[in-house]
Backbone as JSON Lines, residues from 0, in Angstrom:
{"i":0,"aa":"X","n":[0.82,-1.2,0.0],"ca":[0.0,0.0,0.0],"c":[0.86,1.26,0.0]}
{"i":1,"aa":"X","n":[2.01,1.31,0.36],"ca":[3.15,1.91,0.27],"c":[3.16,2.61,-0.81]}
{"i":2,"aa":"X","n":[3.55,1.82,-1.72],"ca":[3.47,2.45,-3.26],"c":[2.57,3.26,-4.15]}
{"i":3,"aa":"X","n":[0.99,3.31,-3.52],"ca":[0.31,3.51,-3.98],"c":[-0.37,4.89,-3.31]}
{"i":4,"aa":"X","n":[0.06,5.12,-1.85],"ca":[-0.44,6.27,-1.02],"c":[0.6,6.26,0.05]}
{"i":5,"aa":"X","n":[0.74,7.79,0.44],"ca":[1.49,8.44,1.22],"c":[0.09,9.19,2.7]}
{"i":6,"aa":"X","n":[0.5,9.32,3.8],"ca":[0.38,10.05,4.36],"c":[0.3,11.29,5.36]}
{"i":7,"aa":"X","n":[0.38,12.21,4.85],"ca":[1.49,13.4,5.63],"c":[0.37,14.57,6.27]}
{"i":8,"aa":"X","n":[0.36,14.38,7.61],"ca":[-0.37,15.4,8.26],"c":[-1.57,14.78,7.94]}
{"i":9,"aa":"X","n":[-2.57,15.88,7.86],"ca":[-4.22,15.37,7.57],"c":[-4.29,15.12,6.04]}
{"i":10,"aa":"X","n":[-3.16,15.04,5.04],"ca":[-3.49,14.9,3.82],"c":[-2.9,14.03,3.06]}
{"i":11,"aa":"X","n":[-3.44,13.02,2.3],"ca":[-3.25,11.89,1.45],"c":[-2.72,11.78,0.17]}
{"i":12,"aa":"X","n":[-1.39,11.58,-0.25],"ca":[-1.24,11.46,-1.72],"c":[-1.34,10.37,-2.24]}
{"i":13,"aa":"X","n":[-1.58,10.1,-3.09],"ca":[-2.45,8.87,-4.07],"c":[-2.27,8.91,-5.82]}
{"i":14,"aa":"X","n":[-1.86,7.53,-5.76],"ca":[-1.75,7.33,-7.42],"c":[-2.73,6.73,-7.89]}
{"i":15,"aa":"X","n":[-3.98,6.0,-7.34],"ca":[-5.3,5.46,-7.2],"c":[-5.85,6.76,-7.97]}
{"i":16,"aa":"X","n":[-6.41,6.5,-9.41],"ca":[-6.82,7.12,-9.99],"c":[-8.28,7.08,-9.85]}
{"i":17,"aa":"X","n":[-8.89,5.97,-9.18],"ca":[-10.37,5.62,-9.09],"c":[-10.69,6.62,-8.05]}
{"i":18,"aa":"X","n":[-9.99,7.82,-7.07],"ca":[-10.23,8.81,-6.16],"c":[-10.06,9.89,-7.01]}
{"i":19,"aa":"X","n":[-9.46,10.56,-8.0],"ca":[-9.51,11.74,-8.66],"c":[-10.69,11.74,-8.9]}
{"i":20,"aa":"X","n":[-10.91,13.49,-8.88],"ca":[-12.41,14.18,-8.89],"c":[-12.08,14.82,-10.16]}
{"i":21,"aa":"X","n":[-12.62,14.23,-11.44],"ca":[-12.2,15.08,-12.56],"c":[-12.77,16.19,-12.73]}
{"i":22,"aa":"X","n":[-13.92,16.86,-12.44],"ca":[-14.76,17.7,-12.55],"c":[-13.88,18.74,-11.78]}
{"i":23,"aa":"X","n":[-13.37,18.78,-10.75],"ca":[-12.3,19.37,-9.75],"c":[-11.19,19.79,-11.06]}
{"i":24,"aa":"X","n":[-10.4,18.94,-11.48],"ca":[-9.42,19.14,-11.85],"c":[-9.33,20.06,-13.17]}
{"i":25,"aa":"X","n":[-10.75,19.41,-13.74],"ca":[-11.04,20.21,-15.39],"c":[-11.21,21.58,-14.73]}
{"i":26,"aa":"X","n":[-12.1,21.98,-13.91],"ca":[-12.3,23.35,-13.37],"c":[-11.21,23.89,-13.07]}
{"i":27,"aa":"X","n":[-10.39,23.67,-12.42],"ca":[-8.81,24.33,-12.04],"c":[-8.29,24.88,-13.53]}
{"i":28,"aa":"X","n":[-8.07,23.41,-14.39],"ca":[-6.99,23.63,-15.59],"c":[-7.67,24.55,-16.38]}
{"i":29,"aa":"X","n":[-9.02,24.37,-16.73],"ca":[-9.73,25.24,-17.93],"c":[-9.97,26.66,-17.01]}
{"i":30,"aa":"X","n":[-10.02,26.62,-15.91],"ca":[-10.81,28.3,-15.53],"c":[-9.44,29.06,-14.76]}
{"i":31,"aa":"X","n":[-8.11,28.35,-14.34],"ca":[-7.51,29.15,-12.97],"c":[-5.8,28.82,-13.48]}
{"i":32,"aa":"X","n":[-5.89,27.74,-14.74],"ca":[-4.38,27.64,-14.75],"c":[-3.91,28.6,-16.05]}
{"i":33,"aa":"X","n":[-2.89,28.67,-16.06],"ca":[-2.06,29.55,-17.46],"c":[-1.82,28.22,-18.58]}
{"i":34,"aa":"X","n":[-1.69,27.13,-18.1],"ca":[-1.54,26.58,-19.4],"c":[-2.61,25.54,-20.17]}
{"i":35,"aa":"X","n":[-3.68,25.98,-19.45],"ca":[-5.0,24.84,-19.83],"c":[-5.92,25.56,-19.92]}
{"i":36,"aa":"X","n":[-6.09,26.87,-20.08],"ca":[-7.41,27.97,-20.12],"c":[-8.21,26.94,-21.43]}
{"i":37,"aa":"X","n":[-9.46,27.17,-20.91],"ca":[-10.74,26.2,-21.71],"c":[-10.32,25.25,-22.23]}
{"i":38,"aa":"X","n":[-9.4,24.7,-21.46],"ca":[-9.23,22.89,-21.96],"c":[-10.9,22.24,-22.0]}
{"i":39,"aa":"X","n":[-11.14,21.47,-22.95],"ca":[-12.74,20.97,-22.63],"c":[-12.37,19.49,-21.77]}
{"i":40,"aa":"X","n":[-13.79,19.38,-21.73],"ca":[-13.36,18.27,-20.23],"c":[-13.45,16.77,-20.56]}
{"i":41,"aa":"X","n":[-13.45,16.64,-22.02],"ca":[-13.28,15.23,-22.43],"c":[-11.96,15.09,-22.83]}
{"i":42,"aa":"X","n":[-10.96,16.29,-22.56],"ca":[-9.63,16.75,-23.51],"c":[-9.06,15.82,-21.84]}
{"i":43,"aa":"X","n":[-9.5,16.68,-20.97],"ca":[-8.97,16.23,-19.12],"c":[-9.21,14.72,-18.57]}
{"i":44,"aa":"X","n":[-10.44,14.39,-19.64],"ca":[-10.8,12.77,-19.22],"c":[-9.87,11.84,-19.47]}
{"i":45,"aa":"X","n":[-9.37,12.14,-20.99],"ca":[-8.7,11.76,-21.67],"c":[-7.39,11.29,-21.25]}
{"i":46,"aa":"X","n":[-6.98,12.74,-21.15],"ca":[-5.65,12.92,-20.6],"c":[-5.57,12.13,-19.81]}
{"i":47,"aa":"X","n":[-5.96,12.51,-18.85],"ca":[-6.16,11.25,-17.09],"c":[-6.19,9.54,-17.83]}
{"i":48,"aa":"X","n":[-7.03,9.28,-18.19],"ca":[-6.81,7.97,-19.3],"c":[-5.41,7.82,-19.05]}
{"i":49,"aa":"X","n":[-4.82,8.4,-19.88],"ca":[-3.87,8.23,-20.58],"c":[-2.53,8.59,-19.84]}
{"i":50,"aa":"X","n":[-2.49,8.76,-18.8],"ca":[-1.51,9.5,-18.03],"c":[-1.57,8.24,-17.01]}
{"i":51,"aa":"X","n":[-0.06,8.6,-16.45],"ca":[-0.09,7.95,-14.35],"c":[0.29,9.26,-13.37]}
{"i":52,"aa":"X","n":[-1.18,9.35,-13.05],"ca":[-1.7,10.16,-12.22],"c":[-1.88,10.1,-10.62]}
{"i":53,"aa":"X","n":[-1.62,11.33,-10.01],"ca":[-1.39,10.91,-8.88],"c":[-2.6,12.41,-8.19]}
{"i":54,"aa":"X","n":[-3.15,12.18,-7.02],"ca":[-4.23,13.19,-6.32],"c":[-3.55,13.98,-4.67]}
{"i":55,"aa":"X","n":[-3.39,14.87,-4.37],"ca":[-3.94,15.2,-3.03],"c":[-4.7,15.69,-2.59]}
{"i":56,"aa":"X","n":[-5.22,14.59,-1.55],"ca":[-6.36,15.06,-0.85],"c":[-6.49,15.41,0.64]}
{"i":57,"aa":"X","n":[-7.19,16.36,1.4],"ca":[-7.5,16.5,2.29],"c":[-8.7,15.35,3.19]}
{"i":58,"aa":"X","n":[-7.78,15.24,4.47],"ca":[-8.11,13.4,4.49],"c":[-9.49,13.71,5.9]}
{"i":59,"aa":"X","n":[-9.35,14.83,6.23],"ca":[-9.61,14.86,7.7],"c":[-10.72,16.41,7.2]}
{"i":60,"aa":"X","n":[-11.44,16.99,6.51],"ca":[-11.93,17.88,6.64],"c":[-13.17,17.62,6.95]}
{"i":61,"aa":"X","n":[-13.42,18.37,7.79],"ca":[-15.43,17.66,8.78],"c":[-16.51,18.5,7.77]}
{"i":62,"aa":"X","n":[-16.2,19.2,6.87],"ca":[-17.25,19.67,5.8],"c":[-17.27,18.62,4.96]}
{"i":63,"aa":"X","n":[-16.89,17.33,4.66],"ca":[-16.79,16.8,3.84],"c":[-16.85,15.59,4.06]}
{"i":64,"aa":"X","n":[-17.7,14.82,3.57],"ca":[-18.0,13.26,3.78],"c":[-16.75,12.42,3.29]}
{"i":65,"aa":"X","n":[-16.48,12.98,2.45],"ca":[-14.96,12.36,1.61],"c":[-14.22,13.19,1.38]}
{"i":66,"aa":"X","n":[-12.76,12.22,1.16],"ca":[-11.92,13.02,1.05],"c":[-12.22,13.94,-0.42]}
{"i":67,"aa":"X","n":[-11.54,15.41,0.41],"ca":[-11.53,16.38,-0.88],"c":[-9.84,16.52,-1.34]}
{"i":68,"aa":"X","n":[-10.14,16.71,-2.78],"ca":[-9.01,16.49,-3.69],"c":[-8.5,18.18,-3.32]}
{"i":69,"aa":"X","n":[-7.68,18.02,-2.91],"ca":[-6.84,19.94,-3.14],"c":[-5.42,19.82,-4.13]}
{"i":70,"aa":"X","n":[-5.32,18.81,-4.84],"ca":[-4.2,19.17,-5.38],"c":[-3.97,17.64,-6.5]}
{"i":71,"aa":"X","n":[-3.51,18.35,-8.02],"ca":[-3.21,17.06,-8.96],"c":[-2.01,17.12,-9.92]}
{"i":72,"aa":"X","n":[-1.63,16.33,-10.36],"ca":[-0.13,16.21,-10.84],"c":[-0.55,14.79,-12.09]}
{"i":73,"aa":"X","n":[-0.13,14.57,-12.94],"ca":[-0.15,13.28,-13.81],"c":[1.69,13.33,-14.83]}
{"i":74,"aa":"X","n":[1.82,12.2,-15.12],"ca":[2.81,12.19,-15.63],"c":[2.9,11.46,-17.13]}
{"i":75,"aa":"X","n":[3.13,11.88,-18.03],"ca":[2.5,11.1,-19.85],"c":[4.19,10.33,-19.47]}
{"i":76,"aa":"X","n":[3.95,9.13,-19.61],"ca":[4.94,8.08,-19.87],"c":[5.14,6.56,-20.49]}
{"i":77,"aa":"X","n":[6.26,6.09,-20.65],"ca":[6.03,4.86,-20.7],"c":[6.57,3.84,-20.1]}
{"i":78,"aa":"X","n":[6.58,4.18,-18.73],"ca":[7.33,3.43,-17.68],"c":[8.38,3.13,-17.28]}
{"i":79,"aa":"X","n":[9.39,3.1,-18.68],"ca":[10.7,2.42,-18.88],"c":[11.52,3.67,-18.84]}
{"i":80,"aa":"X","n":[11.47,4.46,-19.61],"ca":[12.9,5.11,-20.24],"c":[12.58,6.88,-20.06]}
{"i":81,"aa":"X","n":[11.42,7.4,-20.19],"ca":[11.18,8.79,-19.85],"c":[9.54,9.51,-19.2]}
{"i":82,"aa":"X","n":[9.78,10.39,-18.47],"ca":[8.65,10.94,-17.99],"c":[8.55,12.35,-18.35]}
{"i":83,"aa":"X","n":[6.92,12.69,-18.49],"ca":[6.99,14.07,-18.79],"c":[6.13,14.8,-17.38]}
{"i":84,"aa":"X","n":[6.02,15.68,-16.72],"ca":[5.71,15.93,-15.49],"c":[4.56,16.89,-16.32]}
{"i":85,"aa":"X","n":[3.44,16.78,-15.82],"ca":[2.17,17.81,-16.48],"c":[1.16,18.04,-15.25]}
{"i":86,"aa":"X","n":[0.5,19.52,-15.69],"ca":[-0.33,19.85,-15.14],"c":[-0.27,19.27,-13.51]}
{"i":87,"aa":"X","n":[0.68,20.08,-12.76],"ca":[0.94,19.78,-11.14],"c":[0.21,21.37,-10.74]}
{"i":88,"aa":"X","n":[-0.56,21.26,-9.85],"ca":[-1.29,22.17,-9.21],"c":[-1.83,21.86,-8.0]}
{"i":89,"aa":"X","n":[-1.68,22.62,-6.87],"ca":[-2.49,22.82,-5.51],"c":[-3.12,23.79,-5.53]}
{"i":90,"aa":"X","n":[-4.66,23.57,-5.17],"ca":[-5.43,24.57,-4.72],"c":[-5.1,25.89,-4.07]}
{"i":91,"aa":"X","n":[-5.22,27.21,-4.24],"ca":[-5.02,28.16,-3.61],"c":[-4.96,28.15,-2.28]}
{"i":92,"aa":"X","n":[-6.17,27.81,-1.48],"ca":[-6.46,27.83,-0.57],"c":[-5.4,26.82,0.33]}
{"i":93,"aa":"X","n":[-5.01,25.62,-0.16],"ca":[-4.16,24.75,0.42],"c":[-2.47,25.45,0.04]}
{"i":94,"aa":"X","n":[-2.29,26.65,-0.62],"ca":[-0.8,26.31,-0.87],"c":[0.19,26.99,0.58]}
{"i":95,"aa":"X","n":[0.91,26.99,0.35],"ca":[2.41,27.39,1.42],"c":[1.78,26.23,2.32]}
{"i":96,"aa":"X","n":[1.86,25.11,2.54],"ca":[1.73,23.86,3.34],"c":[2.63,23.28,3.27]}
{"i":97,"aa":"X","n":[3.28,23.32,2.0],"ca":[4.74,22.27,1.43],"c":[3.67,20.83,0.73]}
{"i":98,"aa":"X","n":[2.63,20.97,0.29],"ca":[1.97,20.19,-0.42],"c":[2.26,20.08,-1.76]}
{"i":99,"aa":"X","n":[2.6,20.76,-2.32],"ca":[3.77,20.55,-3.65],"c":[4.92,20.13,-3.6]}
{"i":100,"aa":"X","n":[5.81,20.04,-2.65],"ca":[6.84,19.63,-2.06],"c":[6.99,17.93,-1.95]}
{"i":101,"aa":"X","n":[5.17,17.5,-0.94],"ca":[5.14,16.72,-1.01],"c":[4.38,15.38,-1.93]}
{"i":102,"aa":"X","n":[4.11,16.35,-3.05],"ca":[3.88,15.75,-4.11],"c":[4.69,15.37,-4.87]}
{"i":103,"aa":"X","n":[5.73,16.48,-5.37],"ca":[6.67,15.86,-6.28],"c":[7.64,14.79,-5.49]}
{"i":104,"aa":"X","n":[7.89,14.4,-4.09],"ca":[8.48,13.77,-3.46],"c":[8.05,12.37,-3.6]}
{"i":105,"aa":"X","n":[6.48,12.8,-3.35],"ca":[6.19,10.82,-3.59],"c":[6.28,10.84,-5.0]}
{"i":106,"aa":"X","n":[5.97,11.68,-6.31],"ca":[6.04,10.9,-7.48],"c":[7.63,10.5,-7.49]}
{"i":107,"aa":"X","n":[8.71,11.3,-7.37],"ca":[9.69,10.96,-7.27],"c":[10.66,9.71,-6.99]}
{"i":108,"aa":"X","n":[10.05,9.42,-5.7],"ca":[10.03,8.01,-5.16],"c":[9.28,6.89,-5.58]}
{"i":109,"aa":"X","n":[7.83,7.23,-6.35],"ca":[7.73,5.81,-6.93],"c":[7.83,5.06,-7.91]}
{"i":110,"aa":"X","n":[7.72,4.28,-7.12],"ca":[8.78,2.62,-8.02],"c":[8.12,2.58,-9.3]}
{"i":111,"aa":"X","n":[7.33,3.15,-9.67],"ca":[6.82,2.31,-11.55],"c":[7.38,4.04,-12.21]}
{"i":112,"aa":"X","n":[8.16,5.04,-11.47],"ca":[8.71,5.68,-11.99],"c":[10.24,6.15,-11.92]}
{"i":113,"aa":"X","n":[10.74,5.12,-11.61],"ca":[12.24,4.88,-11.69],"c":[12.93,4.26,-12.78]}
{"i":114,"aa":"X","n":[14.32,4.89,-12.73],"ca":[15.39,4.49,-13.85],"c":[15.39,5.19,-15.09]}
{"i":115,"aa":"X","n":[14.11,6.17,-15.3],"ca":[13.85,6.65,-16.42],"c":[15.79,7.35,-17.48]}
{"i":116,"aa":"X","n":[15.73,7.55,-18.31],"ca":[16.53,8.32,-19.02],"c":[16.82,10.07,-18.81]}
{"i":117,"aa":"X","n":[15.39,10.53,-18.83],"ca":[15.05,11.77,-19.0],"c":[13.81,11.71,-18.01]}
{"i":118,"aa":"X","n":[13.73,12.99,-17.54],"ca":[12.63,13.72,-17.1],"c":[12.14,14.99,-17.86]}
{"i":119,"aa":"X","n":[11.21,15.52,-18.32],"ca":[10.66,16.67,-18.82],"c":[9.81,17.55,-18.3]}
{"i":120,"aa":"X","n":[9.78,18.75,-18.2],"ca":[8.39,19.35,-17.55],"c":[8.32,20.82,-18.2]}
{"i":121,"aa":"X","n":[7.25,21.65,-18.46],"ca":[7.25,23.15,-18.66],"c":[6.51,23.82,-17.31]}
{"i":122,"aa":"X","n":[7.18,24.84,-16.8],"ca":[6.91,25.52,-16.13],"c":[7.36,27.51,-16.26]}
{"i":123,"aa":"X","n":[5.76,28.09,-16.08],"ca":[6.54,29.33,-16.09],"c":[6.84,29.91,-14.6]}
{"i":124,"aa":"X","n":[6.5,29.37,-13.5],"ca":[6.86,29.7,-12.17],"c":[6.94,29.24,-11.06]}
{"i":125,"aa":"X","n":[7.1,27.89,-11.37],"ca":[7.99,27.32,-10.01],"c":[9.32,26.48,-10.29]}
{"i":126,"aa":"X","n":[10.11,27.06,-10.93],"ca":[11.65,26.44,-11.15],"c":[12.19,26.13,-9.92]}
{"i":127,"aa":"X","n":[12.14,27.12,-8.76],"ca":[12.54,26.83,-7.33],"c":[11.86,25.54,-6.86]}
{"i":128,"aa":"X","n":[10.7,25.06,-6.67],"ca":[10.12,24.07,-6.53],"c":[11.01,22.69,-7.46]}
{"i":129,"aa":"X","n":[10.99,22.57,-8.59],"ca":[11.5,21.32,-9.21],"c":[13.13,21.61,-9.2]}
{"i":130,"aa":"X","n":[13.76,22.78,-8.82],"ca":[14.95,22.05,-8.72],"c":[15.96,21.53,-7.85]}
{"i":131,"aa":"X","n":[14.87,21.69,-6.66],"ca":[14.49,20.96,-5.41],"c":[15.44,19.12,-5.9]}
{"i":132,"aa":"X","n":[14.36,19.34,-6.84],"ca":[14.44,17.45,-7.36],"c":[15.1,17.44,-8.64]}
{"i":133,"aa":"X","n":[16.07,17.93,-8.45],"ca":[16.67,17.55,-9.58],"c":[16.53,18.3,-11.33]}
{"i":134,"aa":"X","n":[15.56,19.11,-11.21],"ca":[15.13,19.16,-12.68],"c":[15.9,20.69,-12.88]}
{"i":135,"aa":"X","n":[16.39,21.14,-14.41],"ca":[17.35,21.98,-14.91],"c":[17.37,22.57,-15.67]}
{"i":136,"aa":"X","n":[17.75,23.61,-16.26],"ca":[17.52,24.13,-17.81],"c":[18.09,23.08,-19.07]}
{"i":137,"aa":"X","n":[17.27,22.55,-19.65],"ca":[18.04,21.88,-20.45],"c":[19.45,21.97,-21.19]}
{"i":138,"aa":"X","n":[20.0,20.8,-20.88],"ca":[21.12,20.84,-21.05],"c":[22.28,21.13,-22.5]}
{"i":139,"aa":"X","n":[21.07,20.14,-23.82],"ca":[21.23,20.88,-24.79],"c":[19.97,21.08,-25.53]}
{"i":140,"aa":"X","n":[19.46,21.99,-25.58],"ca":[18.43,22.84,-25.51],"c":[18.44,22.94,-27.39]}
{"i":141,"aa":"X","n":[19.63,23.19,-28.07],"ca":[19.71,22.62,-29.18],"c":[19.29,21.58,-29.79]}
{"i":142,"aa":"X","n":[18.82,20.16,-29.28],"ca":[18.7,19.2,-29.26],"c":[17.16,18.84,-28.62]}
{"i":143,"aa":"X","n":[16.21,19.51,-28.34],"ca":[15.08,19.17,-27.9],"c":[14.17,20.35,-29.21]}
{"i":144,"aa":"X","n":[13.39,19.42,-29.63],"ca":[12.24,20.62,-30.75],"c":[10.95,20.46,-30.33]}
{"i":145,"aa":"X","n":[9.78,21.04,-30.25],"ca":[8.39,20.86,-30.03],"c":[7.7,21.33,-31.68]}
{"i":146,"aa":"X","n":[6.73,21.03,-31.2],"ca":[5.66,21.19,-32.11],"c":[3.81,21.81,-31.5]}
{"i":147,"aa":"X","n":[3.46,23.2,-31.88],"ca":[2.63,23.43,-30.98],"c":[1.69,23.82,-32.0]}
{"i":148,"aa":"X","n":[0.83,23.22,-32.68],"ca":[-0.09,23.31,-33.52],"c":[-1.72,23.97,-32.45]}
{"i":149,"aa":"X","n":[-1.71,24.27,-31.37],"ca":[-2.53,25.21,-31.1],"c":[-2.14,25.84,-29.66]}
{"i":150,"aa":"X","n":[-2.11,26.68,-29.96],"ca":[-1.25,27.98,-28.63],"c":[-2.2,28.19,-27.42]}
{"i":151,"aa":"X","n":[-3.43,28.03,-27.66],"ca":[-4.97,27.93,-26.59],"c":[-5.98,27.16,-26.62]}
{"i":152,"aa":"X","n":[-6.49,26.65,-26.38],"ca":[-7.97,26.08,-26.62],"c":[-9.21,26.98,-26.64]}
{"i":153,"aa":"X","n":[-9.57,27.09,-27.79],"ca":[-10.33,28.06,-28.04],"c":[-11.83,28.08,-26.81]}
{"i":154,"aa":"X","n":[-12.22,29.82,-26.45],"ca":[-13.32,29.76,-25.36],"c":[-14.59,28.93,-25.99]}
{"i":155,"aa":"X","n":[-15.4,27.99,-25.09],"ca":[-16.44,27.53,-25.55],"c":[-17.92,28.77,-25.42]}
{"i":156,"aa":"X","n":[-18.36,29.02,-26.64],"ca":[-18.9,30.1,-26.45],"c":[-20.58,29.31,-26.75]}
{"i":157,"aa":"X","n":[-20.78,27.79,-25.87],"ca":[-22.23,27.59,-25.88],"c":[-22.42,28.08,-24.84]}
């Protein structure tokens, strides 16, 4: 059970994807983040699909019958050789806790994400946070190309 959940203080990290609140998470990325403005929410279902995803939740809050999700992270990989770190976010209300701290710590540590080659991530403002763990300006930066065939997701104007 180790591998699968952490618990630190009153709050739970989890790679148990059957506890993510997607409706939670689409709302964050499409309405509050810089790099997912009007993501649509079959784009977030998807993703999650397709990702190894990890949740924090608030384990102990008495407004709440269940645990509430304050914070999500997923990683696009293929187990073996590289990871890409996406869409990591804590709730406003939960941040300066060190709950990002202790998120990237357990993905860090777990075992179906070790040995990789490479790690990847884009961030425009928490470099202090990931280089905590290791992560750097690329090294040859010459040598990495993208491809960004749409710069926003256009507003849904139904």
């Amino acid at each position: 059970m180790e591998n699968t959940m952490r618990m630190e203080n009153d709050f739970l990290i989890s790679a148990d994807q059957a506890n993510l609140d997607v409706r939670m998470i689409h709302e964050y990325l499409s309405r509050r983040s810089y790099w997912a403005k009007n993501i649509p929410l079959s784009i977030v279902q998807k993703s999650i699909e397709c990702s190894f995803c990890f949740g924090v939740y608030l384990k102990n809050d008495p407004a709440e019958k269940e645990m509430k999700q304050v914070g999500f992270a997923r990683v696009i990989t293929d187990h073996s050789t590289f990871g890409y770190l996406a869409d990591v976010f804590i709730l406003d209300a939960y941040q300066g806790r060190g709950l990002g701290k202790m998120l990237m710590q357990f993905m860090m540590d777990h075992p179906d994400l070790q040995g990789f080659r490479r790690w990847l991530l884009a961030t425009r403002d928490a470099h202090g946070l990931y280089a905590q763990f290791g992560f750097a300006a690329l090294d040859h930066p010459d040598r990495i190309m993208g491809l960004r065939p749409l710069e926003f997701y256009p507003a849904d104007n139904a």
